[in-house]
C-alpha positions as CSV (number, residue, x, y, z in Angstrom):
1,X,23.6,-24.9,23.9
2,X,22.9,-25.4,20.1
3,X,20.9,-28.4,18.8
4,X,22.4,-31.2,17.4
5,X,22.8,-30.9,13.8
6,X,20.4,-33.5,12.5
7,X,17.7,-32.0,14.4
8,X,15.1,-30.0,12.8
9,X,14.4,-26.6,14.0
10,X,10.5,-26.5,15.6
11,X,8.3,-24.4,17.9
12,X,5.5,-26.2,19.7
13,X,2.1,-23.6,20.1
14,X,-1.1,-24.8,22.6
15,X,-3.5,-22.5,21.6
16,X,-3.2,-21.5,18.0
17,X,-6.1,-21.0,15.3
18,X,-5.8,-22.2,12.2
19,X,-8.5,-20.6,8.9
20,X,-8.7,-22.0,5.7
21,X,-11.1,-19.6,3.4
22,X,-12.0,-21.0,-0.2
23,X,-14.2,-20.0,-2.9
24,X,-15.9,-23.1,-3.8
25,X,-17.3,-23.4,-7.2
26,X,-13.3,-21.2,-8.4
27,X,-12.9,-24.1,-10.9
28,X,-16.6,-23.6,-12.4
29,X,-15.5,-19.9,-12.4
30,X,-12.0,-20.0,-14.2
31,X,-12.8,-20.8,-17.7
32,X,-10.2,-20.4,-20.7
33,X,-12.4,-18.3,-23.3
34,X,-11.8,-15.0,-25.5
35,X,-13.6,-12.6,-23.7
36,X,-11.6,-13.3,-20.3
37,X,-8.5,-13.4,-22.0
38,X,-8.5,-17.1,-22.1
39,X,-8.7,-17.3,-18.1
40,X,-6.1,-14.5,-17.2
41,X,-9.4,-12.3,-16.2
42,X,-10.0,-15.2,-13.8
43,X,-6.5,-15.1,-12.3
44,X,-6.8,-11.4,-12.0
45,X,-9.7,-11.4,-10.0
46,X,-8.3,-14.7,-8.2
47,X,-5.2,-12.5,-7.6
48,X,-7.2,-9.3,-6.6
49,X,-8.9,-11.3,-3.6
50,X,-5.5,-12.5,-2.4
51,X,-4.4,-9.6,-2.4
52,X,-7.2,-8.0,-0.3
53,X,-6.6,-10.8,2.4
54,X,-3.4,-9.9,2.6
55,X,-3.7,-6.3,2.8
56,X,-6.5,-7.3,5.9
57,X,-3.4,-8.7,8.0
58,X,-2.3,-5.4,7.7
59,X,-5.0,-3.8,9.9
60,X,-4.7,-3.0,13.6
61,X,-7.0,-5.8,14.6
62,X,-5.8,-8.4,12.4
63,X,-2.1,-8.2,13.4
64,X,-2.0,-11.5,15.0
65,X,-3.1,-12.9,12.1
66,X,0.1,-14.9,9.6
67,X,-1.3,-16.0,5.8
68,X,0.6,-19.3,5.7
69,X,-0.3,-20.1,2.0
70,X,-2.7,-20.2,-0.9
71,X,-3.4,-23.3,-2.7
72,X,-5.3,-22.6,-5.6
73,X,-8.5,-20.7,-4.3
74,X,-7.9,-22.0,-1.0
75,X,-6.4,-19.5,1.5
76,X,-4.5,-20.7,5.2
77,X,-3.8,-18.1,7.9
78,X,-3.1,-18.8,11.7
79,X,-3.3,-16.7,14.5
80,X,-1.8,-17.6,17.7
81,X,1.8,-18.0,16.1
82,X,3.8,-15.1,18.8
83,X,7.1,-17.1,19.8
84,X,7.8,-16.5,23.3
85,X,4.5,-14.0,24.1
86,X,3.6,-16.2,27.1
87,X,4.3,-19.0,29.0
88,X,2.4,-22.2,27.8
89,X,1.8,-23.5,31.7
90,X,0.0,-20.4,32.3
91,X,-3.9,-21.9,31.9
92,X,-5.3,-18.4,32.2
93,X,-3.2,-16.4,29.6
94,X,-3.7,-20.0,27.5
95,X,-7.5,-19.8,27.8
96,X,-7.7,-16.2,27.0
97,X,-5.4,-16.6,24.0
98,X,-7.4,-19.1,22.7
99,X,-10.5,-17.3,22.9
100,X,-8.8,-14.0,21.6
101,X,-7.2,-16.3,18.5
102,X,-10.8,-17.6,18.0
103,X,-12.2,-14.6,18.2
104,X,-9.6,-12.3,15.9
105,X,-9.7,-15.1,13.2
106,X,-13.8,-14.9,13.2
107,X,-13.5,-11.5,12.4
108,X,-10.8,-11.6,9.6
109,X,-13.0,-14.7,8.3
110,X,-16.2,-11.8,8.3
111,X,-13.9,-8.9,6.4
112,X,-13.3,-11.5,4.5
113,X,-16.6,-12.4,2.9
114,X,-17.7,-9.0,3.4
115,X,-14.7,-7.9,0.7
116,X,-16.0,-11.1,-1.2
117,X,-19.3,-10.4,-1.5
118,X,-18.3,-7.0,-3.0
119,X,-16.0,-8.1,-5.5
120,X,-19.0,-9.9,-6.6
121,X,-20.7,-7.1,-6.8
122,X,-18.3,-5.6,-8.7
123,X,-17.8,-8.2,-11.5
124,X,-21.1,-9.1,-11.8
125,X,-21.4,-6.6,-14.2
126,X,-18.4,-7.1,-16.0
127,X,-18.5,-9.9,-18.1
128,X,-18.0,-12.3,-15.3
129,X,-19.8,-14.8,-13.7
130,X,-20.7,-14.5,-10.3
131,X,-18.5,-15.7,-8.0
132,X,-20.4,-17.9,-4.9
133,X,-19.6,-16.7,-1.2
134,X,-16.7,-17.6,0.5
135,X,-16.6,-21.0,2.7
136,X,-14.5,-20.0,6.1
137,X,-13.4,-22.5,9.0
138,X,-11.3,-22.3,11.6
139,X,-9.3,-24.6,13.5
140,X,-7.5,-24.5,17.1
């Protein structure tokens, strides 16, 4: 039977986890002058840590794991979001899933910093500032 056609399409989740990584003090960081190429060096490096949090999903252990978006130097991911996986009235499969989501998203939150706190490294001596460590929290 289809919806009606007014009706919005939705999914409803129990036991999802939400992360929202940021680097705090990015606006202190980007700075419009000539020797970053008024700010594109800052985007680039901006960019270059996206990308790395993207390329995490694509590991074995972060599967589960869905980047929803990036706003500024904020990034959102979710884990948890598998349509049709199991039955939400099951309380043990619900428990265990919310421990596993828990538990997967604290370790993507950890590759995380631990990329972050390379690329620091790495621009440090370029002429960069040093960019502060990476606030994670997670939801769900």
């Amino acid at each position: 039977m289809e919806p009606p056609a007014d009706e919005l399409y939705h999914e409803s989740y129990n036991h999802v986890a939400v992360l929202f990584a940021s680097i705090p003090n990015y606006s202190e960081f980007y700075k419009e002058l000539e020797f970053n190429e008024e700010g594109r060096g800052c985007l680039k490096v901006l960019h270059e840590i996206i990308r790395e949090f993207d390329m995490l999903t694509y590991q074995m252990q972060f599967l589960s794991i869905e980047k929803i978006k990036v706003v500024g130097s904020t990034y959102m991911a979710a884990c948890g979001l598998q349509p049709g996986m199991r039955s939400a009235d099951d309380a043990e499969f619900v428990e265990q899933d919310r421990r596993e989501n828990v538990a997967t998203l604290a370790a993507f939150a950890a590759a995380m910093m631990d990329y972050t706190g390379e690329i620091g490294k790495i621009h440090v001596g370029e002429k960069f500032p040093k960019l502060s460590p990476l606030m994670a929290a997670y939801m769900g």
